[in-house]
N, C-alpha and C positions, 0 to 999 in steps of 0.2 A: 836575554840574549847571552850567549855562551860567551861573547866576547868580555859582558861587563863583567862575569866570573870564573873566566878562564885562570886570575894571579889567585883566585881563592881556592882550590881546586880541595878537596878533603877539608874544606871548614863547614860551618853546622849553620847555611843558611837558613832564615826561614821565614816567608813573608806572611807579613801581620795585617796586612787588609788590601783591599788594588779599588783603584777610585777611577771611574773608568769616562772616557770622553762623554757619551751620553747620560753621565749623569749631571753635566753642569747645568747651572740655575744660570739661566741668561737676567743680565743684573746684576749677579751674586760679586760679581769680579769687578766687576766697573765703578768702584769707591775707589779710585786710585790716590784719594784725595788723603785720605786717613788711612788708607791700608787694613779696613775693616770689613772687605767684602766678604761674603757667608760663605762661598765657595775657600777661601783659605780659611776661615775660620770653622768649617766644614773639618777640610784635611787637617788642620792643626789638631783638632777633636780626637779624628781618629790614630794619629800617631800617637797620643797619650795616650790612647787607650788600650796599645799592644803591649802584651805582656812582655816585658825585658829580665834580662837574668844578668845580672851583675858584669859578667865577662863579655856581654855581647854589644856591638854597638847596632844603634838603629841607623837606615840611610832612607832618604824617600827620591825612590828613582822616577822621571817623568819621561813618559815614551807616547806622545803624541804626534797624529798626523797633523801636517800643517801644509794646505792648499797653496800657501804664500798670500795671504789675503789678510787686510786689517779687518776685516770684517768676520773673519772666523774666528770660532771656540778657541784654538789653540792658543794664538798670545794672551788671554786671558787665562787661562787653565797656567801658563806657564807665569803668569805673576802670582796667580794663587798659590800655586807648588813653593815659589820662592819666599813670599809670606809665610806662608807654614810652615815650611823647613828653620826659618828664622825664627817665629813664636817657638817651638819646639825643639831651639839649640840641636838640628839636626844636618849633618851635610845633607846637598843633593845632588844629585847624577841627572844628567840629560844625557840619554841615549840621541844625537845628533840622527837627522835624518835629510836628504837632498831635501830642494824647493824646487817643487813639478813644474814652477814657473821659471824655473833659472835663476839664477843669481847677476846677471849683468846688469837687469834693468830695474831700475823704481820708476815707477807714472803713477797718477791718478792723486786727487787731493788732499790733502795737508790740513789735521785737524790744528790752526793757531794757539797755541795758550791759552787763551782768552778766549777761544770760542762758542765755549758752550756746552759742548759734548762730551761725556766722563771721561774719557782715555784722550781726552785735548792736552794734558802733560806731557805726555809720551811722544807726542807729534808725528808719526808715521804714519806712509800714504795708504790707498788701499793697495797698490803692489809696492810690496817693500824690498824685495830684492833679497831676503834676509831666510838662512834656515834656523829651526828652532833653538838651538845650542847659540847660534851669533843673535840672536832675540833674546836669549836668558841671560847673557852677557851684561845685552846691553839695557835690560831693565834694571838689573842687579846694581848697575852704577848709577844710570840715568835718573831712579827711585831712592839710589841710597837705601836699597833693601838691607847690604851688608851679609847676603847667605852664603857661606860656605860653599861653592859652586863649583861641579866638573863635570868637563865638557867630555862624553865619548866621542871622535869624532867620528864621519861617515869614511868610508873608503872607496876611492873609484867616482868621484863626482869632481866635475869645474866649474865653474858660475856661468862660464858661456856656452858647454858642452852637450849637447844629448849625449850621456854617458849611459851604457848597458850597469846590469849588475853587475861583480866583479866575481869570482870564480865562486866565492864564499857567499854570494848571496848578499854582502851587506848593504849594496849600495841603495836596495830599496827600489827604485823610481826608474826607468828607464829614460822616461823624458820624452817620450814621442811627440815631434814637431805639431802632428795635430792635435793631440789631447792635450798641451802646451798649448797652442792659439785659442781652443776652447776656454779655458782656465781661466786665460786673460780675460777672454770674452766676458765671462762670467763674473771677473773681481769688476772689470768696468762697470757692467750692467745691473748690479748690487741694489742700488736704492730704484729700478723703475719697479721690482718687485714692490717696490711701497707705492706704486701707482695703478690704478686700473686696468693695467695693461698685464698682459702673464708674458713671464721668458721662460722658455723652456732650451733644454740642449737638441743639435741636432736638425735634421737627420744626419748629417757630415760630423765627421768627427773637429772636424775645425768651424763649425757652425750653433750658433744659435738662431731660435727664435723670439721673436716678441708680436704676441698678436692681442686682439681683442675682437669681438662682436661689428662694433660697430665701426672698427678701424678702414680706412680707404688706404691700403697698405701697397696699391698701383701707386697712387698719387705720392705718399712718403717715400717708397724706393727710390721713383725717378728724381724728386726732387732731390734725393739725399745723394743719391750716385751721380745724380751733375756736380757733387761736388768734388767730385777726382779725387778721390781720398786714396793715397797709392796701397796698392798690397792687397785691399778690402773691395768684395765685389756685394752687392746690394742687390735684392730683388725681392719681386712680390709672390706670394705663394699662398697656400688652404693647408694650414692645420685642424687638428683634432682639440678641443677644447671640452672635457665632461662630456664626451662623446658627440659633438656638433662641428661639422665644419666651419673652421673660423678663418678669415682674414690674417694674415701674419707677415710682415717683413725678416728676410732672410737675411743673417749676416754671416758673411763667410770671411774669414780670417785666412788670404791665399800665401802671405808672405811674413815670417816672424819679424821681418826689417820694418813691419809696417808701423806706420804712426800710432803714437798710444792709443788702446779701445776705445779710454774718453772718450777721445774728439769724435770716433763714432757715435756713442751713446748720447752724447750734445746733439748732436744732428740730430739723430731719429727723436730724440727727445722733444728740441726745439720745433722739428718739424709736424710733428702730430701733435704738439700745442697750439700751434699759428692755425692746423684744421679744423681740431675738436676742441677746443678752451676750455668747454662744456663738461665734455664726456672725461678730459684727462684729471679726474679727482687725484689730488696730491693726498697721503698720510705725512703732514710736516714734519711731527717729530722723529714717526722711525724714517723719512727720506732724510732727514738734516743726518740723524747717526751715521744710516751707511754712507754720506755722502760729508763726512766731516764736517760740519755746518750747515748752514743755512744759505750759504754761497751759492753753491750751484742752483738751489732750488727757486731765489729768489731772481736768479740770473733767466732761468727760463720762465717763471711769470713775468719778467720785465721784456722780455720778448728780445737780450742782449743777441749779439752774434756768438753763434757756441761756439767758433773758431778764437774768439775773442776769450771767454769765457775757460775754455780750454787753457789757453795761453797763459791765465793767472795762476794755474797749477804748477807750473813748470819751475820757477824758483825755490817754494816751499820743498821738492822733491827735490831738487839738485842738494838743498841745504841738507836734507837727512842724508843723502847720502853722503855729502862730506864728512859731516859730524860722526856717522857709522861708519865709516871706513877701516879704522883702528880692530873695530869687533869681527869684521870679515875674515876669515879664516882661511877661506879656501879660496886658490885662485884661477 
């Protein structure tokens, strides 16, 4: 971006390798324990191995998209970056970018300490409320990385705003209210992909699906939409599945005010387990990741109330957010 080189203007830049989002090793980052994951240990490699000239310094800049979701490549890419920048006595630059999710809210659950699951240190929900630059911040400290670290910020964004781009282009994201409820939709709905069931986007821009074969997705809608869930409207529909008409419950996201995705995802979840026990095959361990434990999972085999279940999230997220408040930048 011309911005990060705009004070350099007639200096003799020249980049030594670009490591690029699809290339990370899922795994590779999640040693958060020893700081030995292969993804930094990866980028630490190839910075030693750019040819440097006496008068020049190196930098390694990280310009990553980031969904807003604990469950995406990006927070990990960006504690790899900081790791390696640190093995490699290099600063690093974070080109800041908006969160298509906004910045006002965190929901969804709280990996404990002691939970289980590699990035359980770091403690952050799956919507973290947090853009890349206030993430690198706060790993930087939270990790005790100690990396030389600067932040570009973004310009023309507010935590609670749909902000356009600003004249120059930088702001990135425009934020549209339904590709926004989607989003949510989707950081909620994270671990039933580790379930028999497929979520797909759509057809609405503020809509998902979740269907299967053998799903009775009449029977889950109504019972899920007697639960007045306000903002969220529920219904039964036929999707396309490997080209087969399939069964699918529709969720539509009509109001951003509305109650966290969760407690939707409980429901339809808890619901279509009380129908098919049988058919809804769980993957424990990649459900427990994206669902920061074993919590949730164990909560819908014990047949809890997902209203209830729901509810134990609610603290663990209040507390990150107080503790990140300080790294929030923008307001």
């Amino acid at each position: 971006r011309r911005v990060l080189f705009r004070s350099a203007r007639g200096a003799r830049v020249t980049v030594g390798g670009v490591w690029r989002l699809e290339d990370w090793l899922p795994g590779g980052a999640w040693d958060v324990g020893r700081g030995t994951g292969a993804d930094s240990a990866r980028l630490a490699a190839m910075i030693a191995g750019v040819d440097s000239v006496a008068h020049l310094s190196q930098v390694l800049v990280v310009d990553v998209p980031d969904p807003g979701m604990r469950t995406a490549a990006a927070p990990h890419v960006l504690l790899a970056a900081l790791r390696a920048a640190t093995r490699a006595r290099v600063p690093v630059v974070v080109l800041d970018r908006p969160n298509p999710l906004g910045g006002d809210r965190v929901e969804g659950p709280t990996p404990a300490p002691d939970g289980g699951t590699p990035d359980a240190v770091y403690g952050f929900p799956a919507r973290h409320g947090m853009t890349a630059g206030e993430l690198a911040a706060w790993f930087n400290e939270r990790a005790a990385i100690g990396a030389a670290l600067e932040v570009v910020p973004v310009r023309g964004w507010r935590r609670a705003g749909d902000v356009a781009r600003d004249r120059d282009g930088v702001a990135g994201v425009t934020g549209e209210s339904a590709a926004r409820d989607q989003l949510a939709l989707l950081a909620a709905f994270a671990p039933v992909s580790a379930t028999a069931l497929h979520v797909m986007l759509g057809p609405g821009r503020s809509e998902i699906r979740v269907a299967a074969p053998w799903l009775d997705a009449r029977a889950v809608a109504d019972a899920v939409a007697d639960r007045l869930i306000p903002g969220t409207r529920i219904r039964a529909a036929s999707t396309e599945v490997d080209g087969h008409a399939t069964p699918a419950v529709v969720i539509e996201r009509r109001d951003r005010d509305a109650p966290p995705a969760l407690r939707t995802m409980l429901a339809v979840l808890a619901e279509v387990r009380r129908r098919a026990p049988t058919q809804l095959a769980i993957r424990a361990q990649e459900f427990d990741r994206l669902a920061a434990g074993a919590g949730i999972r164990e909560a819908i085999e014990r047949g809890d109330d997902s209203d209830a279940a729901a509810d134990r999230t609610l603290g663990p997220a209040l507390d990150f957010r107080t503790a990140t408040q300080r790294f929030r930048r923008y307001r």
